[in-house]
C-alpha positions in Angstrom: 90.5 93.0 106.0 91.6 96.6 106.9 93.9 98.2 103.9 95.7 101.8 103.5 95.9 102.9 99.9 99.4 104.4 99.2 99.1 106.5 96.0 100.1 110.3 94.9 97.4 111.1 92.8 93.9 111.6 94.6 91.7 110.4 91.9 93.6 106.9 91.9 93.1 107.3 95.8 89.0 107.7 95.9 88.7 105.0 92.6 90.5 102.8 94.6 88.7 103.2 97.8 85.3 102.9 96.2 86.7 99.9 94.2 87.7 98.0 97.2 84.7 98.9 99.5 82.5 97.3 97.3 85.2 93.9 97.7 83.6 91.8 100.5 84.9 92.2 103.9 87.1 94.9 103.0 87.9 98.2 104.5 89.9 101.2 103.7 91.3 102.4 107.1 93.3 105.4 105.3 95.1 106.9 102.2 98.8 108.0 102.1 100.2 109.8 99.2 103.5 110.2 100.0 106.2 107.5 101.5 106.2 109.1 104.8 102.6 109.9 105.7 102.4 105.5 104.3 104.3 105.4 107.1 102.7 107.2 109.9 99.4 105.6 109.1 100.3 102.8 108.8 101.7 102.3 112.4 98.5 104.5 113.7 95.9 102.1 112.0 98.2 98.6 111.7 96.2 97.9 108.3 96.1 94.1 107.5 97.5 94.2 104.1 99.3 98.2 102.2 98.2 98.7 98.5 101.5 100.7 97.8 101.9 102.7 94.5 105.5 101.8 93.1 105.9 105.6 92.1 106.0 108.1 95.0 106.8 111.7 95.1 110.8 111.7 97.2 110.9 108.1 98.4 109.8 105.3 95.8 107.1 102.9 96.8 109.7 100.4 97.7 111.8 102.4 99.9 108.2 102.9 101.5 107.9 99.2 102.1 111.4 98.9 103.7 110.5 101.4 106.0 106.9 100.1 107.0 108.7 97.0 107.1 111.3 98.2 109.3 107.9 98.9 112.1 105.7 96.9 111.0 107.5 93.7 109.5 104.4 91.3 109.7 102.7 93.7 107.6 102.4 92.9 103.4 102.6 95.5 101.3 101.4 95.0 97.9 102.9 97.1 94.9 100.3 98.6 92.2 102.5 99.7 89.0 101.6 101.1 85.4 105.3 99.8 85.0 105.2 95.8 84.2 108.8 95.4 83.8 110.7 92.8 85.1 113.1 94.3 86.8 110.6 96.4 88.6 108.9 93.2 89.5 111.4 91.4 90.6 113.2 94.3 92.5 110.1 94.6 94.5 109.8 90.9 95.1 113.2 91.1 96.2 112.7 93.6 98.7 109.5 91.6 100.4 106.6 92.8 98.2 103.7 90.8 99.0 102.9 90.7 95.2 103.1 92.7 92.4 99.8 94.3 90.4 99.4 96.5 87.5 96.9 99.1 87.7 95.1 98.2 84.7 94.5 94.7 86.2 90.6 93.8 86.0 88.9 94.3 89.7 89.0 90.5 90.5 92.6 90.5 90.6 93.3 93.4 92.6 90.8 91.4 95.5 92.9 87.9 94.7 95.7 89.7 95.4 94.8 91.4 98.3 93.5 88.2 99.7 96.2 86.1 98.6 98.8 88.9 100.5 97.1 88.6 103.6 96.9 84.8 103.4 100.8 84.9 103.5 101.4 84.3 100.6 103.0 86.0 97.1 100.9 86.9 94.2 101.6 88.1 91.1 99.6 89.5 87.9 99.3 86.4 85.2 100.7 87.7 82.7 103.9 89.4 84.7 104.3 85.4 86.0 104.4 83.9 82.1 106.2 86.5 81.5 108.8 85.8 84.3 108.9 82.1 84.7 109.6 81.8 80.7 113.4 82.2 80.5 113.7 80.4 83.8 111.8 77.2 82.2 113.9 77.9 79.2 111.5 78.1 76.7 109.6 80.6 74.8 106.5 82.6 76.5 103.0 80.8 75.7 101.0 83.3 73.8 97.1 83.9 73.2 94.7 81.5 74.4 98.1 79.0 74.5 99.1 80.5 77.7 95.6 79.8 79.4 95.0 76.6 81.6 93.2 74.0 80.7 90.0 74.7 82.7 90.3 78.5 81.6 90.0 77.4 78.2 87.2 75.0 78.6 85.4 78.3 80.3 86.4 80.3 77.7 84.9 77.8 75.3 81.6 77.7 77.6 81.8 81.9 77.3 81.6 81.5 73.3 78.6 79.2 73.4 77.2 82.5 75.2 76.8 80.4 78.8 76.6 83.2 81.6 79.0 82.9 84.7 76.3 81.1 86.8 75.6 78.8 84.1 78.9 77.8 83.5 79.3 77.8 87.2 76.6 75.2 87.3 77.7 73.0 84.5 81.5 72.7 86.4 80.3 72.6 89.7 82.2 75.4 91.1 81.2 78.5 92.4 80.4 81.8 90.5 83.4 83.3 92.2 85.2 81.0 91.1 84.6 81.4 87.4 84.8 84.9 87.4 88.2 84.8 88.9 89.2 82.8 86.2 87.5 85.3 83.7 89.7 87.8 85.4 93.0 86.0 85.2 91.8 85.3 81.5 91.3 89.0 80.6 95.0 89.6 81.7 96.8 86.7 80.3 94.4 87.6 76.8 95.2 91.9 77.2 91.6 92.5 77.7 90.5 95.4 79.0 86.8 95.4 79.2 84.7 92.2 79.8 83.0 92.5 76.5 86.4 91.7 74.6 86.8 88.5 76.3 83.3 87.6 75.1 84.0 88.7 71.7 87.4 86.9 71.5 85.3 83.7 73.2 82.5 83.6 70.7 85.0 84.5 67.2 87.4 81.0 68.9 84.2 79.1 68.7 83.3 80.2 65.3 86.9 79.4 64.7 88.5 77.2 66.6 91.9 76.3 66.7 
């Protein structure tokens, strides 16, 4: 999977890069920081999937999109945000986003989504979807570990007993990537923002349980 990083601020660039070299199978082609340089790279190295920043000096990372789009329309583009709002969400969506992530996503989501975007299909950060979906099911947002699945939970409860990925991996008979994607999507729907938290939050539930 070949990706170009669209983002105005260097640092973001170079954590990203390293980030995502480390992601199986994955390779930075270039990085763009400004809507039309995304551009220009983008038809010089047709990249697989566009990690596009939503804020961009001139052009915003959506008007970016249209225009790659425009070129390259087989081409997903994926928008990074510190801005969770709905209406930024679903203005990108809207417009043909790929998916929608915020940067403070833990690392296993930013690879779901990039795989899930070049899969052809539309991902979006968990709790942007609850978040979303709630006033369109009609009914108040699940909260806490309420909002988690059923098999997130049972990990989660597994986590508390102070079971490691593999073991828990082991005992469900799934794979360790498997779990840890879950742990991942668990962080965000939980507002984690280190992996020790979720173990914390795991072991005071099965001290206290609901």
């Amino acid at each position: 999977m070949r990706v170009l990083i669209v983002d105005d601020h260097t640092l973001v660039r170079a954590g990203l890069a390293r980030l995502l070299q480390g992601f199986g199978g994955v390779d930075v082609c270039a990085e763009a920081s400004r809507a039309d340089e995304a551009l220009d790279l983008a038809l010089i190295h047709r990249p697989d999937v566009v990690l596009m920043d939503l804020s961009l000096p001139g052009r915003s990372g959506i008007e970016a999109m249209g225009a790659i789009h425009a070129e390259l329309p087989a081409t997903p583009v994926l928008i990074m945000s510190m801005h969770d709002d709905a209406q930024h969400v679903r203005s990108a969506l809207e417009r043909g986003a790929a998916g929608f992530v915020v940067k403070d996503a833990a690392p296993l989501e930013l690879e779901l989504a990039l795989r899930t975007a070049v899969a052809g299909d539309v991902f979006l950060s968990p709790r942007l979807s609850s978040r979303m979906m709630a006033p369109l099911l009609g009914r108040p947002k699940a909260a806490g570990v309420d909002s988690l699945s059923n098999r997130q939970r049972q990990i989660l409860d597994m986590i508390g007993s102070g079971l490691s990925s593999k073991e828990i991996a082991v005992e469900l008979g799934i794979s360790v990537k498997t779990v840890e994607t879950h742990r991942a999507r668990m962080m965000e729907a939980l507002g984690c923002r280190r992996a020790n938290e979720l173990v914390l939050l795991a072991a005071r539930r099965s001290r206290d349980p609901d």
